[in-house]
C-alpha positions in Angstrom: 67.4 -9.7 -36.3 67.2 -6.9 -38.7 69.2 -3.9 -38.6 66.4 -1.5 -38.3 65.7 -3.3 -34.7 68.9 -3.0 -34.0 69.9 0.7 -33.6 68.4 1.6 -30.7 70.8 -1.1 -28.9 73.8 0.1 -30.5 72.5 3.9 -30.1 71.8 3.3 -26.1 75.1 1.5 -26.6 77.0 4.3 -28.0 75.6 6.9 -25.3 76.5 4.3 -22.3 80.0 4.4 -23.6 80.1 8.2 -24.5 78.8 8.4 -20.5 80.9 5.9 -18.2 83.8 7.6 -20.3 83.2 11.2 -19.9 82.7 10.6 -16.4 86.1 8.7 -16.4 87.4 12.0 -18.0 86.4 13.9 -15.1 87.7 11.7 -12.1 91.1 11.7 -14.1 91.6 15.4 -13.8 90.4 15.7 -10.4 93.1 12.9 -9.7 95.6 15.2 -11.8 94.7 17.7 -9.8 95.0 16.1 -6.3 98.4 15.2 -7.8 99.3 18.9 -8.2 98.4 19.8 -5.1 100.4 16.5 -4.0 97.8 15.0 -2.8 98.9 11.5 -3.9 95.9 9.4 -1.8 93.2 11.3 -3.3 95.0 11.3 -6.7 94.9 7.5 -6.7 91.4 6.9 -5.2 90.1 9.2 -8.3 91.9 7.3 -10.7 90.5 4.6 -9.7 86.8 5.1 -9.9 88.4 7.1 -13.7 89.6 3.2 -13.8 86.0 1.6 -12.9 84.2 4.1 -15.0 86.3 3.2 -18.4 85.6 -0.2 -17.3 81.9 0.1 -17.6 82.4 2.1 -21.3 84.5 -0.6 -22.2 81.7 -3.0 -21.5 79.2 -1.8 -23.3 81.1 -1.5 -26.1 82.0 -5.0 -26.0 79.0 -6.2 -25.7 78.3 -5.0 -29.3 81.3 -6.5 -30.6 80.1 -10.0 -29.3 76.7 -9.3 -30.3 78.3 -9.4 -33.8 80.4 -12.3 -33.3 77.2 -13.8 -33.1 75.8 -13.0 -36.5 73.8 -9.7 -35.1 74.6 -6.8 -37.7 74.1 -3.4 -36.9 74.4 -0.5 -39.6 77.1 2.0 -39.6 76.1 4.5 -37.0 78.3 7.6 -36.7 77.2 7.9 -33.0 78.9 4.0 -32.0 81.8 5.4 -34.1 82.2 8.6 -32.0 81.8 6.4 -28.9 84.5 4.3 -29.7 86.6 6.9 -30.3 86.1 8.9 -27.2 86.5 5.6 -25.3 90.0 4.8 -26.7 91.2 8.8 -26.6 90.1 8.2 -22.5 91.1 5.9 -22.0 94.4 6.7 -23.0 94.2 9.8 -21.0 93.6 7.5 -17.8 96.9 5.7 -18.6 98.7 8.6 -18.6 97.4 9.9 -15.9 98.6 7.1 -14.0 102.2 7.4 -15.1 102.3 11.0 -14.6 101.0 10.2 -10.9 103.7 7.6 -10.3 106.4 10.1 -11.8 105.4 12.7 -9.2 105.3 10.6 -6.5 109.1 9.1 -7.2 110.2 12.7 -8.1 108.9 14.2 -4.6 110.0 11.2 -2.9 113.8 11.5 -4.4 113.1 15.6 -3.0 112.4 14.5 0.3 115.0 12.0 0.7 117.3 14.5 -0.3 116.5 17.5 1.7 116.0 14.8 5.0 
């Protein structure tokens, strides 16, 4: 396969990934915000469709990378780079998320235990 025929794969690629993750953005700061407001139920539900959403960017994205493990070559495109990028910087933003979540769920539990 040449490379010309394969940019629009790696361009619809790219935009899948720049999608699913922007949308993962999204559900992570409502779930940051249902933690504010200490609402700890809906702060995990949100997270996980962030979760499920990062998934699906992460798949695309992967599919790529096999694609190449099996001899497909793609040219440098600026728009799979950007992707990739916004996928990892998310997906970090989902893990800390989660860890600020559990933090405020341990701190208000140690505040309730001590005013009961």
């Amino acid at each position: 396969m040449s490379e010309q025929s394969t940019q629009p794969a790696l361009v619809s690629a790219a935009m899948g990934i720049i999608l699913h993750a922007g949308d993962a953005r999204n559900y992570a700061k409502q779930a940051r915000e249902a933690m504010r407001e200490m609402n700890f139920t809906e702060a995990h539900a949100l997270l996980e469709t962030a979760k499920k959403e990062i998934a699906e960017a992460h798949r695309a994205q992967t599919e790529i990378i096999q694609n190449e493990a099996r001899g497909i070559r793609y040219e440098y495109s600026m728009l799979f780079n950007h992707a990739q990028d916004t996928l990892m910087t998310i997906n970090s933003e989902i893990e800390l998320t989660a860890d600020l979540i559990l933090t405020f769920e341990v701190v208000m539990r140690k505040l309730t235990e001590k005013e009961g």
